[in-house]
Backbone as JSON Lines, residues from 0, in Angstrom:
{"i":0,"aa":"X","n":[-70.08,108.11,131.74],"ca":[-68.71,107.68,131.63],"c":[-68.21,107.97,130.22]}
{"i":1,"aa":"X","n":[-66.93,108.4,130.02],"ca":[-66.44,108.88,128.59],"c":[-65.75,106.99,127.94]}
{"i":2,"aa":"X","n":[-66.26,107.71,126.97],"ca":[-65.29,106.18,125.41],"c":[-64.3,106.12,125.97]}
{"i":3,"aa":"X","n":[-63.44,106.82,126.52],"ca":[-61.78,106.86,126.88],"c":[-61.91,105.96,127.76]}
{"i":4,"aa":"X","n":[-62.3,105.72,129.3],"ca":[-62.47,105.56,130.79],"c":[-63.08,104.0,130.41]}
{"i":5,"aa":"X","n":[-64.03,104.08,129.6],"ca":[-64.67,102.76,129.02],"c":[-63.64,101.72,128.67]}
{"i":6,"aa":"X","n":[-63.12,102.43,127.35],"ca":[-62.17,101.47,126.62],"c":[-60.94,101.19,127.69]}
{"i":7,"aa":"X","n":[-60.4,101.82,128.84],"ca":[-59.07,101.5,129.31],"c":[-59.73,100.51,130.36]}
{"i":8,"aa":"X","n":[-60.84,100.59,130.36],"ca":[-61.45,99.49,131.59],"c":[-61.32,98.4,130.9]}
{"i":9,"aa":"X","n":[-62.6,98.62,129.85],"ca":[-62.25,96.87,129.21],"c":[-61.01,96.49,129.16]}
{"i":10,"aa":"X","n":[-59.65,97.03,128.59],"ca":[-58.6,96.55,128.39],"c":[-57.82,96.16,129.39]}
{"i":11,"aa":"X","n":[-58.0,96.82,130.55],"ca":[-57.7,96.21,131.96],"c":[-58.38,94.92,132.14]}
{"i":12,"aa":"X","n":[-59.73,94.86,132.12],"ca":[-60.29,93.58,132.36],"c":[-59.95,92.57,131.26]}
{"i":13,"aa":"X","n":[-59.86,92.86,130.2],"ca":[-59.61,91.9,129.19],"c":[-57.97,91.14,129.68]}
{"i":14,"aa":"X","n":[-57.08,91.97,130.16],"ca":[-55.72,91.73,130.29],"c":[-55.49,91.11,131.77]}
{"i":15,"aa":"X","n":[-56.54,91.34,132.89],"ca":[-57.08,90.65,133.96],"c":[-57.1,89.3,133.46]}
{"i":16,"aa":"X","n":[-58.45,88.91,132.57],"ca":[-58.83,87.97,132.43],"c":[-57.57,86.9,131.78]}
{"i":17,"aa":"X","n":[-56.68,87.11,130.8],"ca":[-56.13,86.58,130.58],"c":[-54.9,86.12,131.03]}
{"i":18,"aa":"X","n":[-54.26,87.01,131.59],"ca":[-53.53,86.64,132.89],"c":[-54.13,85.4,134.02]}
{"i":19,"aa":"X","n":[-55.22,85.69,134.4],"ca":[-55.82,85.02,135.21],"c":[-55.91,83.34,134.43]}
{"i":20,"aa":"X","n":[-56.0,83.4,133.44],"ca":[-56.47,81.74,132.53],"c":[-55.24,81.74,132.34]}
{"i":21,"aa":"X","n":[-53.45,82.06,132.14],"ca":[-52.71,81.88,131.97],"c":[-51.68,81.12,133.58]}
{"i":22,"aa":"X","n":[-52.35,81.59,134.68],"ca":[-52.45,81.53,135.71],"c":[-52.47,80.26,136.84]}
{"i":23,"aa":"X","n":[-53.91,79.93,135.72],"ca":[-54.85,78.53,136.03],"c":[-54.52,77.36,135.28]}
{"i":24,"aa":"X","n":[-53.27,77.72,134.58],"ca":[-53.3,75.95,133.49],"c":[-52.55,75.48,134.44]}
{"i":25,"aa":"X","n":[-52.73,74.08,134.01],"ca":[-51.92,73.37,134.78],"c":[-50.61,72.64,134.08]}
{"i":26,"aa":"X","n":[-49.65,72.39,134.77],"ca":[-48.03,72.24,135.02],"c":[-48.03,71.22,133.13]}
{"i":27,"aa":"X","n":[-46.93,71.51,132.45],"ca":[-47.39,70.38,131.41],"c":[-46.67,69.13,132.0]}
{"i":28,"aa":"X","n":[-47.33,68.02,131.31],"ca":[-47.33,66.39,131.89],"c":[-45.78,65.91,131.83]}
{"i":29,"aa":"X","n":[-45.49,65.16,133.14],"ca":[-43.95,64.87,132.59],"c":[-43.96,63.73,131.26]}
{"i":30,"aa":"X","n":[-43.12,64.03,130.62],"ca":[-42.99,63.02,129.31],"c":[-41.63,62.54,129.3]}
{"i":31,"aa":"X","n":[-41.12,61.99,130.14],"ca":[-40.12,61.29,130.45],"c":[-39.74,59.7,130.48]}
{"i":32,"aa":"X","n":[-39.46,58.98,129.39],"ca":[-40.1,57.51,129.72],"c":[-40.39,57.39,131.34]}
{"i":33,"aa":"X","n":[-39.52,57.28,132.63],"ca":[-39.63,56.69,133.68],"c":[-41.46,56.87,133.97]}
{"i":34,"aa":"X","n":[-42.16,57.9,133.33],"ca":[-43.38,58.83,133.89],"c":[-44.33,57.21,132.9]}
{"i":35,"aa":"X","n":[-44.28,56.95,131.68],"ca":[-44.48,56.63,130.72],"c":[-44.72,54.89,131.53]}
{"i":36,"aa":"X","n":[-43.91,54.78,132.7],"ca":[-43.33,53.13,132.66],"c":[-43.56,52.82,133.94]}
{"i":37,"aa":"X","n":[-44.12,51.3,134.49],"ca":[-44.03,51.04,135.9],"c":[-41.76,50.8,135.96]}
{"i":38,"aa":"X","n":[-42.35,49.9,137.51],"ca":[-40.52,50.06,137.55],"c":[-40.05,48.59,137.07]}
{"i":39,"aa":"X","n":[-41.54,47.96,136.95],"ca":[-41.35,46.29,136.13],"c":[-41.03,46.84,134.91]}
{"i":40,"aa":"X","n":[-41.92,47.25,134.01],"ca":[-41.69,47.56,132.93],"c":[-40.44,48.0,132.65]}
{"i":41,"aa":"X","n":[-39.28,49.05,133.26],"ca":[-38.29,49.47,133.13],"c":[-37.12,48.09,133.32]}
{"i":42,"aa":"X","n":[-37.37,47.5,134.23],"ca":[-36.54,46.48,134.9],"c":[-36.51,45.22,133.68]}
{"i":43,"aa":"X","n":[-37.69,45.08,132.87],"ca":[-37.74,44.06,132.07],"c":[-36.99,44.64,130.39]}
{"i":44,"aa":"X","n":[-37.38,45.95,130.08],"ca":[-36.61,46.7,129.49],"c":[-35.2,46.31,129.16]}
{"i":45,"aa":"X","n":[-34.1,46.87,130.36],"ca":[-33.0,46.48,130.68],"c":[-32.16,45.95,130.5]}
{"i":46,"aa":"X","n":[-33.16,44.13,130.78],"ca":[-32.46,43.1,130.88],"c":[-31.96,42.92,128.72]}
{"i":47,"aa":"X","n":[-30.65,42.28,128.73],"ca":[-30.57,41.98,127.41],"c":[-30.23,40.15,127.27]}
{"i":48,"aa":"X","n":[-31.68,40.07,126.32],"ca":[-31.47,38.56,125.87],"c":[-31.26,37.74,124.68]}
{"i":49,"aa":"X","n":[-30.49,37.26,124.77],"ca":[-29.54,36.92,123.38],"c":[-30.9,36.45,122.6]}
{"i":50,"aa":"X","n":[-30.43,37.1,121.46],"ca":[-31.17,36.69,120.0],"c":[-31.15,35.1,119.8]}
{"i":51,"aa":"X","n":[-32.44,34.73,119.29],"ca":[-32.17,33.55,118.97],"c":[-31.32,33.01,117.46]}
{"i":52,"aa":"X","n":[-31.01,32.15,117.46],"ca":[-30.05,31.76,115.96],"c":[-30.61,31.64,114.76]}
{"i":53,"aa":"X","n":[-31.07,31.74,113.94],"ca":[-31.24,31.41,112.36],"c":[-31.71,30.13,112.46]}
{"i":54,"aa":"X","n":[-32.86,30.32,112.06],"ca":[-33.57,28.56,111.76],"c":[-32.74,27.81,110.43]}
{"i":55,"aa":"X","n":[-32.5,26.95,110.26],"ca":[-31.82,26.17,108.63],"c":[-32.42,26.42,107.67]}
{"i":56,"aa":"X","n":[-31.95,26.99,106.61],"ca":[-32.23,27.31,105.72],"c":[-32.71,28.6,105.93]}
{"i":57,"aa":"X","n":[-32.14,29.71,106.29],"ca":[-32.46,31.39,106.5],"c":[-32.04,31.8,105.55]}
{"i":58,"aa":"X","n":[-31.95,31.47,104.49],"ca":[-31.62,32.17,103.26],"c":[-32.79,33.24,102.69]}
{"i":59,"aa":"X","n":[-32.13,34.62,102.13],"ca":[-33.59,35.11,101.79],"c":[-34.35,34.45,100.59]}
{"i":60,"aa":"X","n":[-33.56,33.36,99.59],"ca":[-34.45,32.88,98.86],"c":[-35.59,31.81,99.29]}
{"i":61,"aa":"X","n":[-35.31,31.41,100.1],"ca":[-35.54,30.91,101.11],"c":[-37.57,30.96,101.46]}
{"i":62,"aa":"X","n":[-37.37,32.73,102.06],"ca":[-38.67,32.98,102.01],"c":[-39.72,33.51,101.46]}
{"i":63,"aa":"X","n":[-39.26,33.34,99.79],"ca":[-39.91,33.72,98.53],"c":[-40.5,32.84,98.22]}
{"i":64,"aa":"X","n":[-41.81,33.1,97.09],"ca":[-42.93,32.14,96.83],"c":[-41.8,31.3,95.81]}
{"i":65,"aa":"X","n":[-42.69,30.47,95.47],"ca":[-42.03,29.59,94.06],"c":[-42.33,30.55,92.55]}
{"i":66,"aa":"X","n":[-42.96,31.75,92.81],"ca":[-43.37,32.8,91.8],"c":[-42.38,34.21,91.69]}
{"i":67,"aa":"X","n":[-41.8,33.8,92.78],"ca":[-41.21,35.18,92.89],"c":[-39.63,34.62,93.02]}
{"i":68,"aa":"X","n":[-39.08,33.25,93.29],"ca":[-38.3,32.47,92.54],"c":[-37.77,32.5,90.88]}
{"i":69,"aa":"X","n":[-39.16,32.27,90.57],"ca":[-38.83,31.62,89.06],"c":[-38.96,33.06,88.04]}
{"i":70,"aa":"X","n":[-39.38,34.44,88.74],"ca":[-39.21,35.42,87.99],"c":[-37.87,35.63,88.11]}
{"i":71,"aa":"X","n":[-37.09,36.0,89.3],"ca":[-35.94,36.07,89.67],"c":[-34.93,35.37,88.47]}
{"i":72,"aa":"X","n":[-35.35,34.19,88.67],"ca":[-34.63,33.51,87.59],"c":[-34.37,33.54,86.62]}
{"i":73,"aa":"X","n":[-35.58,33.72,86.07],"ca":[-36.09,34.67,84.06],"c":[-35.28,35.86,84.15]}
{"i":74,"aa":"X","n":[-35.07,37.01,85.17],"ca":[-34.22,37.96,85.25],"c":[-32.97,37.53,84.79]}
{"i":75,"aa":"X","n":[-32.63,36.48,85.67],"ca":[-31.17,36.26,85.54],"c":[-30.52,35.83,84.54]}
{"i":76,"aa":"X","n":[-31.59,35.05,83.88],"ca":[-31.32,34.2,82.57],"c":[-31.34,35.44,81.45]}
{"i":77,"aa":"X","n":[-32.56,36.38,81.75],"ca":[-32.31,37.45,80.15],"c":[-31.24,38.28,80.58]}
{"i":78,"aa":"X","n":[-30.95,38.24,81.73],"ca":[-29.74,39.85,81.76],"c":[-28.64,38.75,81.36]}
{"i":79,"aa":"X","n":[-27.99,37.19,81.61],"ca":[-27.28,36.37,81.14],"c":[-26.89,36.4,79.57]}
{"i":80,"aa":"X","n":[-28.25,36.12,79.18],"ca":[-28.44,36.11,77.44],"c":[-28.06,37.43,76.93]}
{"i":81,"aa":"X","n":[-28.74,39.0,77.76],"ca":[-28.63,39.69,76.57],"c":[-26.98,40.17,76.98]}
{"i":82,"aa":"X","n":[-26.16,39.87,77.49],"ca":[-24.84,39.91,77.77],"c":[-24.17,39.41,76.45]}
{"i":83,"aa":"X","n":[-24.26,37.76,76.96],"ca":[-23.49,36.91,76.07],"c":[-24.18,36.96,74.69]}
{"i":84,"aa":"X","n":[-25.24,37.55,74.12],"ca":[-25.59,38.17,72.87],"c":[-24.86,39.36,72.68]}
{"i":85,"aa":"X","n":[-24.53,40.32,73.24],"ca":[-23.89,41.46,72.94],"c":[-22.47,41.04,72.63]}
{"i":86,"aa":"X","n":[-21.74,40.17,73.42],"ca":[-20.45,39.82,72.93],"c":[-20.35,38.74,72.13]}
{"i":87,"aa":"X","n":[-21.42,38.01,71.36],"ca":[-21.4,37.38,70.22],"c":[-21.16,38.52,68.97]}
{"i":88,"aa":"X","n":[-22.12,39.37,69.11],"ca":[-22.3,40.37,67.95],"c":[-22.23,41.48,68.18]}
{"i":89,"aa":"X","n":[-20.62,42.04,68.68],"ca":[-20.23,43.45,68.65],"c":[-21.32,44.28,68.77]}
{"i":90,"aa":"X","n":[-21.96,44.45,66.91],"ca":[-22.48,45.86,66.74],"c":[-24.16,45.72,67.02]}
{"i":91,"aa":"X","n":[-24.84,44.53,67.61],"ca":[-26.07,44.39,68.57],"c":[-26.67,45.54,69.48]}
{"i":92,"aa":"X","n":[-27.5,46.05,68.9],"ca":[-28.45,47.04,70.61],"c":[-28.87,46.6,71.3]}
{"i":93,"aa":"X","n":[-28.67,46.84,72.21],"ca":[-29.65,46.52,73.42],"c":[-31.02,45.3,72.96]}
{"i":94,"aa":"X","n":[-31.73,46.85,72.2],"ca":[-32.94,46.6,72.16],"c":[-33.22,45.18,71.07]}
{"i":95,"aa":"X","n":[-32.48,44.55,69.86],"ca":[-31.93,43.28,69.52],"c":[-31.44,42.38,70.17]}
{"i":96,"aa":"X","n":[-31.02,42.41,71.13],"ca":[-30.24,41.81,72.11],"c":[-31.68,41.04,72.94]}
{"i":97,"aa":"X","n":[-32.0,41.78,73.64],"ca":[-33.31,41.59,74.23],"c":[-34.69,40.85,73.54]}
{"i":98,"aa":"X","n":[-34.85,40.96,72.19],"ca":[-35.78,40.56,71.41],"c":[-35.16,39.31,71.05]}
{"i":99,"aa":"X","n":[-34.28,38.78,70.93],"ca":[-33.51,37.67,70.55],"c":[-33.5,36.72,72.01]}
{"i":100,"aa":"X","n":[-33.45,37.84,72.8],"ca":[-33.15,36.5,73.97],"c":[-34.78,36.1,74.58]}
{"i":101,"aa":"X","n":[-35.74,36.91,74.63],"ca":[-37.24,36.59,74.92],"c":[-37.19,35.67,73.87]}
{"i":102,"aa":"X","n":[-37.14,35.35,72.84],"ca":[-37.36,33.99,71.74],"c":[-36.66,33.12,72.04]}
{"i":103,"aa":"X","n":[-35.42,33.2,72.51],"ca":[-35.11,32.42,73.14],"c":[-35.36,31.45,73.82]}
{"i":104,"aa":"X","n":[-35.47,32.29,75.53],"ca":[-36.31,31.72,76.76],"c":[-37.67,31.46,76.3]}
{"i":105,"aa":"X","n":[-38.56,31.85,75.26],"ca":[-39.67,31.47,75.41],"c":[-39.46,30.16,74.66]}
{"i":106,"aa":"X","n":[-39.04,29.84,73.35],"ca":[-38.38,28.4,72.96],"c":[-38.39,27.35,73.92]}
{"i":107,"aa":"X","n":[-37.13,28.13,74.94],"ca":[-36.79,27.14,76.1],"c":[-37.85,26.4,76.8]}
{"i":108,"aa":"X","n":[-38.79,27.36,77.18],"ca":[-39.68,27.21,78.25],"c":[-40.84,26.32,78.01]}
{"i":109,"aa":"X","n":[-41.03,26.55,76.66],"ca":[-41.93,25.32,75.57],"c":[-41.92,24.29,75.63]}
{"i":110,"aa":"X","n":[-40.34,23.8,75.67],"ca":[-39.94,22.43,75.41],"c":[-40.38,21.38,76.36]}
């Protein structure tokens, strides 16, 4: 048999074969919720049930530690201070502003 007659065989069979396994897969899966769900499951889905109300006191401070409170607070108090330090003394930086008011609050916090 010649290289020529050889090689167009294999390539027939090779192109057989793959056809043939292209042939044989099977269908792809439906992915449709309904496929995904019985018809309870869908039916319970559906239904819409009112939210319940806000327990008392739903505030988000509410559900912060007493640590994550009292930093909050120190925030509020130095961005407070280094404010009303800046408009005591016009020509104040920042960075004075800030060093003045940590001596401050730490004073405070002493007492």
């Amino acid at each position: 048999m010649s290289s020529r007659r050889t090689a167009t065989i294999l390539v027939a069979t090779s192109i057989a074969s793959v056809t043939l396994a292209f042939a044989q897969a099977p269908p792809p899966p439906d992915t449709s919720p309904n496929a995904a769900s019985t018809p309870h499951q869908r039916a319970t889905t559906q239904t819409n049930t009112p939210e319940a109300p806000p327990a008392n006191g739903a505030e988000p401070a509410a559900a912060s530690t007493p640590h994550q409170q009292q930093t909050v607070s120190h925030k509020r108090a130095m961005k407070d201070c280094v404010a009303k330090e800046q408009a005591d003394h016009s020509g104040m930086s920042m960075a004075n502003a800030k060093k003045t008011c940590k001596e401050q609050l730490k004073a405070n916090s002493q007492k």
